[in-house]
C-alpha positions in Angstrom: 11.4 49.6 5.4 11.5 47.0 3.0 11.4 43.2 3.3 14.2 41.4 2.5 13.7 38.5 0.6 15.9 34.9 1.8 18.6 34.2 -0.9 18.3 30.4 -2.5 22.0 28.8 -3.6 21.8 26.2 -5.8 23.4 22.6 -5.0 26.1 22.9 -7.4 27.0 27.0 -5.8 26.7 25.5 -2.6 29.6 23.2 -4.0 31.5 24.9 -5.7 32.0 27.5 -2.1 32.9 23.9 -0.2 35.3 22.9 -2.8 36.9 26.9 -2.3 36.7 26.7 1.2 38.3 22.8 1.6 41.0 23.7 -0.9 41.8 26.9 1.2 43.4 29.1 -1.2 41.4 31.9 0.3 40.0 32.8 3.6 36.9 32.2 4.9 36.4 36.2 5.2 37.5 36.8 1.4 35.2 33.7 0.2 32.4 35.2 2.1 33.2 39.1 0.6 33.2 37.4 -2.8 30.4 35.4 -2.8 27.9 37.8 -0.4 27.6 35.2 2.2 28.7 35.3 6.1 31.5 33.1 6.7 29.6 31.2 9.3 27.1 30.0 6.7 29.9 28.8 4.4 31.9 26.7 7.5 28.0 24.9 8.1 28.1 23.9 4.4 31.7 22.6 4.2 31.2 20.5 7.5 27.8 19.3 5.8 29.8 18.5 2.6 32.4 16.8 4.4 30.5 14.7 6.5 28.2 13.6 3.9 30.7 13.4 1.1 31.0 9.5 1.5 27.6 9.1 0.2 29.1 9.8 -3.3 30.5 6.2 -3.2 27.4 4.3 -2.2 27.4 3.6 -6.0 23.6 3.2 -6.4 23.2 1.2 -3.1 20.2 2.7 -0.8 21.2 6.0 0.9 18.6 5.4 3.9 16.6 2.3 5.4 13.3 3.2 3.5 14.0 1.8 0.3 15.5 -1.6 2.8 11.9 -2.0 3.6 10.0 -1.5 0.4 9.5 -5.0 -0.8 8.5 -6.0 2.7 5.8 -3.2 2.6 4.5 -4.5 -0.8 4.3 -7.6 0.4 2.4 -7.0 3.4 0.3 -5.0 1.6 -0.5 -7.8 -1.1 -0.8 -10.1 2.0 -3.6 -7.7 3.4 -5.4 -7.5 -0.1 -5.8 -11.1 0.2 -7.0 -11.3 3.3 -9.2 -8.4 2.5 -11.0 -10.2 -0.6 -11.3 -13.7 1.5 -13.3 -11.6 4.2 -15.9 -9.9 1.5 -16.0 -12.8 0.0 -17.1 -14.4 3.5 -19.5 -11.7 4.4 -20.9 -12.0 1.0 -21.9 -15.9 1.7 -23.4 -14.8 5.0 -25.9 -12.1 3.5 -26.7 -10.9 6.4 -29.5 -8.9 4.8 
């Protein structure tokens, strides 16, 4: 028995199926004879691609709230830095030693 390895599709394959499938000038049973996937896995992409399709518009505008708050982070981390250097700089005048 033989292992089966797990087929990888590239973004622009996985596309180029949706765009098949949405235009609908086959089936979902001949796209998945042609290609060598089951229909099911082609639906899951082409509801994926549809749903996120609007994020092709966001015209270089953040696609999720972690680049929202990057400066914030950098500045809270410069703000701790400070701090940081003030307290060795305290300990170092007490010489505790």
């Amino acid at each position: 028995m033989t292992k089966r390895t797990r087929r990888k599709f590239s973004p622009a394959l996985k596309a180029k199926i949706c765009i098949e499938a949405i235009r609908e000038e086959k089936t979902m049973a001949e796209l998945a004879a042609e290609y060598e996937i089951h229909a099911n896995i082609i639906r899951n992409w082409k509801k994926e691609f549809l749903e996120r399709s609007s994020e092709i518009f966001l015209n270089g505008k953040q696609k999720n709230g972690a680049e929202d708050r990057e400066p914030t982070l950098y500045q809270q981390i410069g703000q701790m830095k400070v701090e940081i250097d003030w307290l060795k700089k305290k300990l170092g005048l007490l010489d505790l030693t």
